[in-house]
C-alpha positions in Angstrom: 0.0 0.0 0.0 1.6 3.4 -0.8 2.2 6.1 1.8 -0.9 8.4 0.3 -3.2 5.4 1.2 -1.6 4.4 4.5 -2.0 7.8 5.7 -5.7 7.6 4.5 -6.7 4.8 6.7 -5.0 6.1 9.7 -6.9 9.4 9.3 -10.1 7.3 9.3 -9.4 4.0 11.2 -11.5 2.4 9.0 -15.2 0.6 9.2 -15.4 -2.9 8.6 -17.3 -4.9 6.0 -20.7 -6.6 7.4 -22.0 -9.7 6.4 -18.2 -10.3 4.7 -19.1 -14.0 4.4 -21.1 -12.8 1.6 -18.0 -12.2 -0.4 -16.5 -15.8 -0.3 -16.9 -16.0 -4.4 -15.1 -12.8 -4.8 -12.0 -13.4 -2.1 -11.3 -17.0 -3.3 -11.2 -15.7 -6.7 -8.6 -13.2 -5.4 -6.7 -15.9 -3.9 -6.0 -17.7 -7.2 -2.3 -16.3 -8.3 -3.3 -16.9 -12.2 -7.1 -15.5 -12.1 -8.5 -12.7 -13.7 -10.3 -10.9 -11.1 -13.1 -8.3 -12.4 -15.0 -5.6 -9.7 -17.6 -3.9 -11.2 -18.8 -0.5 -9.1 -22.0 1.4 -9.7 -22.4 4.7 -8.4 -23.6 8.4 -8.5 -21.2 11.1 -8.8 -19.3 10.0 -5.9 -18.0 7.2 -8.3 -18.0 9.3 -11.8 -14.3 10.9 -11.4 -13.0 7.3 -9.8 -11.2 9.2 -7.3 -12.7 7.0 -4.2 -13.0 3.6 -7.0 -9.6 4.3 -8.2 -7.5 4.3 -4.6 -9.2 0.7 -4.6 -7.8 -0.1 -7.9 -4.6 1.0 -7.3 -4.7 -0.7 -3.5 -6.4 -4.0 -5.1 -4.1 -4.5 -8.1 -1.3 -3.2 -6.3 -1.4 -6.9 -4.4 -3.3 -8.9 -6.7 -2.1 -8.1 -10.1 -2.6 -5.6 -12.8 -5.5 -7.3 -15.6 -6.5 -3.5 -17.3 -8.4 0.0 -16.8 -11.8 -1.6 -16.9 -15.0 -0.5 -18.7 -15.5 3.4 -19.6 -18.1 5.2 -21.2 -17.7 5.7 -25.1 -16.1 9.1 -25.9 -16.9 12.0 -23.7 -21.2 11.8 -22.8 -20.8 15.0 -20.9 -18.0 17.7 -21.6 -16.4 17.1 -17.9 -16.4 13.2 -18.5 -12.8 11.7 -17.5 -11.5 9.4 -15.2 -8.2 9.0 -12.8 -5.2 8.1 -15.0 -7.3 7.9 -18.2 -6.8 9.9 -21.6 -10.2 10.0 -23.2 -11.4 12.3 -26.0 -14.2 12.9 -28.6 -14.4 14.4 -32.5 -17.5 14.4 -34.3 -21.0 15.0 -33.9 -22.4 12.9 -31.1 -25.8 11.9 -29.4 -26.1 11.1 -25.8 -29.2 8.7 -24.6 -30.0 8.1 -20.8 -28.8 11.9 -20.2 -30.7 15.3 -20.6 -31.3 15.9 -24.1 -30.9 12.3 -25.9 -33.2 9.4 -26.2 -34.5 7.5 -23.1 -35.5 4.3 -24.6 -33.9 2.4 -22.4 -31.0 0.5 -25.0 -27.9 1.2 -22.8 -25.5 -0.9 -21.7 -23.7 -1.2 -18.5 -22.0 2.3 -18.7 -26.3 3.5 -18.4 -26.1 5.8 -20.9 -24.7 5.4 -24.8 -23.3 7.4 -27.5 -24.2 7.7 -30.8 -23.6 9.2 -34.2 -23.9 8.8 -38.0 -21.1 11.1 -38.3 -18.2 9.9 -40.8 -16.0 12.2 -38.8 -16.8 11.1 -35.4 -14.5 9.6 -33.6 -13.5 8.5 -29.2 -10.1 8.0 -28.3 -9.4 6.1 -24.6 -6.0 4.8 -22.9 -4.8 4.7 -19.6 -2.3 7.8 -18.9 1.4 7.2 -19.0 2.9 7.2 -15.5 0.0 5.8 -13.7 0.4 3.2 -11.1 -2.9 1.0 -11.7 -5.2 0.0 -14.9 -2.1 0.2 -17.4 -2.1 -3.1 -19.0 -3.9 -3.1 -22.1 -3.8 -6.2 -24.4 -7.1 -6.1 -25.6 -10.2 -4.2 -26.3 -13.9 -5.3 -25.9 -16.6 -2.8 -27.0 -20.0 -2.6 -25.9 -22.4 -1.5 -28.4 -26.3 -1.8 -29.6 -27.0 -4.4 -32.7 -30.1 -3.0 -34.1 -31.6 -2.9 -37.8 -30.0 -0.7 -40.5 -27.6 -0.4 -37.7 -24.1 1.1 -39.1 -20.6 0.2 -39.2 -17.2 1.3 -37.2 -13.6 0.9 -37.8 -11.4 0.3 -34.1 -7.8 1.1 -34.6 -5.1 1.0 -32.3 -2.5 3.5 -32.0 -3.9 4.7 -35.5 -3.6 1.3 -36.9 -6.5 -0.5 -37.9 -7.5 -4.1 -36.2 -10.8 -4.8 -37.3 -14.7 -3.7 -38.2 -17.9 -4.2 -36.7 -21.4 -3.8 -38.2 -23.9 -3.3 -35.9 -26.8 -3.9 -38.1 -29.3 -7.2 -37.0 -32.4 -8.7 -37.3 -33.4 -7.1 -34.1 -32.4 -4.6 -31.1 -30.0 -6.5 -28.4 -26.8 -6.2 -26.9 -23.5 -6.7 -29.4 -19.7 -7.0 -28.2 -16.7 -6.8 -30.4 -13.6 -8.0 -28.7 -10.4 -7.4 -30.6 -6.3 -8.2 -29.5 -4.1 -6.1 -29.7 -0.5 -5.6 -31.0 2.0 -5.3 -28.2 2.8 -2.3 -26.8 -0.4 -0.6 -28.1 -1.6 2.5 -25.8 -4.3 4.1 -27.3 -7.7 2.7 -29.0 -9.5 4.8 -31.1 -13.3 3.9 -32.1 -13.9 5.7 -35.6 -18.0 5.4 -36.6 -18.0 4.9 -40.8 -20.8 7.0 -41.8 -23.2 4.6 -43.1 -25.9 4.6 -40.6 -26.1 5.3 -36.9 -24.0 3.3 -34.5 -24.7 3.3 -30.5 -22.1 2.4 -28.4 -22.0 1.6 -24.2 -18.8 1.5 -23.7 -15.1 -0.1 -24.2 -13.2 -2.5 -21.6 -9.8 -1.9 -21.5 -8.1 -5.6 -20.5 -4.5 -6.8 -19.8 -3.0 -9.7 -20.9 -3.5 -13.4 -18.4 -4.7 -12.8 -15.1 -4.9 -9.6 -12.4 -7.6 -7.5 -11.1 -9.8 -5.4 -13.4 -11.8 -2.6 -11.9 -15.4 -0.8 -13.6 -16.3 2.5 -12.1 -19.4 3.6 -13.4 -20.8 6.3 -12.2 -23.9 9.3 -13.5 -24.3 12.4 -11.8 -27.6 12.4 -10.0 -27.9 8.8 -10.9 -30.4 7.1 -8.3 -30.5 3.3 -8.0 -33.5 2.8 -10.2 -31.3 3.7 -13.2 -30.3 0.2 -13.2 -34.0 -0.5 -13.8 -34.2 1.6 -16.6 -32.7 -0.2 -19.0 -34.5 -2.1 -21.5 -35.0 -6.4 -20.9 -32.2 -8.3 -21.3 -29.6 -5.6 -21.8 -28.0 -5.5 -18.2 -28.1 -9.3 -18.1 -26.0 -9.5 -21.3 -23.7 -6.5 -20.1 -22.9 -8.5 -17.0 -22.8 -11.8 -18.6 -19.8 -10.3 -20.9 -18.1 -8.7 -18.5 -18.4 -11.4 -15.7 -17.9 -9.5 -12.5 -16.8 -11.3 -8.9 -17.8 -8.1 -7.4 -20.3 -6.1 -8.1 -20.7 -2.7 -5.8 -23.5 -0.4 -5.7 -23.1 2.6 -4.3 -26.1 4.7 -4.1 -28.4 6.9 -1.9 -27.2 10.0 -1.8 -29.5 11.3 -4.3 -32.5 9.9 -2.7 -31.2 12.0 0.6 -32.3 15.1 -1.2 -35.9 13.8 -1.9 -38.1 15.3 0.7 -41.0 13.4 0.1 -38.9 10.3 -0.4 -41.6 7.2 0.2 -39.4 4.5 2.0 -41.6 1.6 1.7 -41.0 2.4 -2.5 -37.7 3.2 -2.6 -37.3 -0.2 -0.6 -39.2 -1.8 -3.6 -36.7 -0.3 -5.6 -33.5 -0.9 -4.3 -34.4 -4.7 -3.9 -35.3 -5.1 -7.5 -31.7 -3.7 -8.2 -30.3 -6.2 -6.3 -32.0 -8.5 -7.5 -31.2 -7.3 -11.2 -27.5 -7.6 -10.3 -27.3 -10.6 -8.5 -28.9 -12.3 -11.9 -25.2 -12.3 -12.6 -23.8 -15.3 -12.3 -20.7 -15.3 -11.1 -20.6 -12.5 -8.7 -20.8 -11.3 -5.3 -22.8 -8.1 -4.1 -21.3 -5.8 -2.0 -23.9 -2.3 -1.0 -22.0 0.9 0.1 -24.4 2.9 2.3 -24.4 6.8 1.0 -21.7 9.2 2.8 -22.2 12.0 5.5 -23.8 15.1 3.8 -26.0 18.0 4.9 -28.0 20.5 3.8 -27.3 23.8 4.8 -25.3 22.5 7.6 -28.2 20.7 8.9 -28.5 16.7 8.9 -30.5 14.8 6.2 -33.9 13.7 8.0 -33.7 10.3 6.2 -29.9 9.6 6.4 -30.1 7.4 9.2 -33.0 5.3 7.7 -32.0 4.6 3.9 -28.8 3.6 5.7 -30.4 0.7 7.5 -33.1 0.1 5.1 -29.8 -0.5 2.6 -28.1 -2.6 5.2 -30.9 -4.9 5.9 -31.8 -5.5 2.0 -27.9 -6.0 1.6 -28.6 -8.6 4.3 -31.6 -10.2 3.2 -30.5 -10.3 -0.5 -27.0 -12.3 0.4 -24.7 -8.6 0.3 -22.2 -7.4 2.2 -22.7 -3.9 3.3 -19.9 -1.4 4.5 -21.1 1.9 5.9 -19.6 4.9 4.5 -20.6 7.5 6.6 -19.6 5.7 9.6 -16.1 5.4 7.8 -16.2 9.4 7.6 -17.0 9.6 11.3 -20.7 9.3 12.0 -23.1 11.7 11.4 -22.2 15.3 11.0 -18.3 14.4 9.9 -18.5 16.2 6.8 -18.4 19.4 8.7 -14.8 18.2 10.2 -13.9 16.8 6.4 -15.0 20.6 4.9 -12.7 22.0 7.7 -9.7 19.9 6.9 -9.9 19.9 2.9 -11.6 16.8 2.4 -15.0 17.8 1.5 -16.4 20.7 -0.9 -18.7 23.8 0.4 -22.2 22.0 -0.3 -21.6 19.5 2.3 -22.0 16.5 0.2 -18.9 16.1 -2.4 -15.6 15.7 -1.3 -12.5 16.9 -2.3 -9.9 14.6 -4.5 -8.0 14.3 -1.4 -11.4 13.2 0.8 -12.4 10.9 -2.0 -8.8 9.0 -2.0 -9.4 9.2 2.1 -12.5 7.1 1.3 -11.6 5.2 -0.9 -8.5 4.4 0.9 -11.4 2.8 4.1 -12.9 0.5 1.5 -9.8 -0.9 0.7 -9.0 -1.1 3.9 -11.9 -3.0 4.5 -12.0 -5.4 1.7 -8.6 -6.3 2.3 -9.1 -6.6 6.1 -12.0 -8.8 5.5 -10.3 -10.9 2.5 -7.1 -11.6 5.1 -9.4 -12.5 8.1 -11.0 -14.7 5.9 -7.7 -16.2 4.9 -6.5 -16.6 8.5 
């Protein structure tokens, strides 16, 4: 663990994971020397920079191995999209759906919102940053895209080289996947849309060569947990079933905090069904990180203490871990003391990057804590 992280979990002296018997898929996986490993996070805009998601990355692939960046959103869906350690651009004329302003029909992948363009000159560029420590092995690409009627073509090239073409165009509307390999030593991948007809894309994952961790952060501002009902049949099952996650994290709430006629009993109905929607997968565990300390003008959220436990005891009764965040910040009122020190901005509920790498640095904390007990 570096000294930056370290430091982090002696600032916060951590909070363990509940229920960590619920992870026993995901740490045996982690014990394997030759596995590939793949944590898939969910989350609102605490998650969208992967400040707090990439500390873990960097603490989890620091020990366990190094297997790529991950999924990330195709091009740039919002003019502030990018993500720790990650060079990602756009060109072209582009349509975002799921977001203000583009199409909400549901047909998104597992990034929750999509891209798309019948631009001949569009074009998304994505690598990891030279000179990072974690996600830099990249020996392949797999893109995440709709197959739909008259659906169009795109060229994927790497380092300006070409490796291969996809048509998108079927007999009917579904998930589609293209995975290509790449030349050694490539850094950059570049998806270039042919002009033809539209193409809709979710997302790319970035993947190393043999085994190692891989970590997804994917995170919408203002995204709620029922965005991972919004999605059209079938499509989050197939996202999942491609990516095949050990882990998958959901970290939501804050969101609903704001909602002051928030109904309890439905948001209850809510969050179970996505659980349930992500335990469908498979192959993975389910860990639920409750939402962080925030305020509102200084005062205390009334319904902070109760989406907390209503989160732990569906984590509980759906097979989850749970780790509580805002008990990892301090309890309730702590982001005033994170605001003082630097760690958290003026509206009370974002932190800082150094508060989110503080954070982040008490999950890993806890997920390695738990994997070595579990060991011992």
């Amino acid at each position: 663990m570096s000294g930056a992280l370290l430091a982090a979990v002696l600032v916060l002296g951590g909070a363990p994971i509940e229920g960590a018997e619920h992870l026993s898929r995901f740490f045996a996986r982690l014990g394997q020397p030759t596995a590939r490993v793949r944590v898939t996070h969910f989350g609102d805009s605490h998650i969208v920079a992967d400040l707090q998601s990439g500390v873990v990355r960097e603490g989890l692939q620091a020990r366990f191995g190094d297997g790529g960046r991950g999924l990330v959103l195709a091009g740039r869906p919002w003019r502030s999209y990018g993500q720790q350690h990650l060079i990602n651009r756009s060109h072209g004329e582009w349509r975002v759906d799921g977001l203000r302003g583009g199409l909400d029909d549901g047909w998104f992948g597992a990034g929750l919102c999509a891209t798309a363009t019948a631009d001949a000159d569009a074009f998304f560029e994505v690598g990891p940053r030279p000179g990072a420590d974690a996600g830099q092995a990249l020996a392949a690409v797999d893109l995440h895209y709709l197959r739909q009627p008259r659906g169009g073509c795109f060229e994927v090239r790497a380092d300006g080289v070409r490796v291969g073409r996809v048509r998108t165009a079927g007999p009917w509307v579904g998930a589609g996947f293209a995975r290509f390999e790449l030349p050694a030593g490539a850094r950059r991948i570049s998806v270039h849309a042919l002009g033809d007809a539209e193409v809709r894309l979710f997302g790319a994952s970035l993947e190393g060569p043999g085994g190692g961790l891989i970590y997804d952060a994917i995170g919408l501002n203002g995204a709620r947990v029922s965005k991972l009902l919004r999605l059209a049949p079938g499509l989050l099952p197939a996202a999942l079933g491609r990516l095949r996650p050990d882990l998958v994290i959901l970290s939501f709430g804050t969101n609903e905090l704001f909602d002051d006629h928030l109904d309890l009993d439905a948001y209850a109905q809510v969050f179970a069904a996505a659980i349930e929607r992500v335990r469908a997968a498979p192959t993975a565990d389910c860990l639920v990180t409750g939402p962080p300390d925030a305020m509102r003008r200084r005062r205390p959220l009334p319904s902070h203490d109760a989406v907390i436990e209503l989160q732990r005891a569906l984590a509980d009764a759906h097979g989850c871990a749970f780790w509580d965040a805002r008990a990892a910040m301090g309890g309730p009122g702590a982001i005033l003391d994170w605001r003082r020190r630097g760690r958290a901005g003026g509206d009370l509920v974002h932190l800082t990057r150094d508060g989110y790498a503080e954070l982040g640095g008490a999950l890993l904390e806890a997920l390695v804590g738990a994997y070595d007990a579990r060991r011992r």
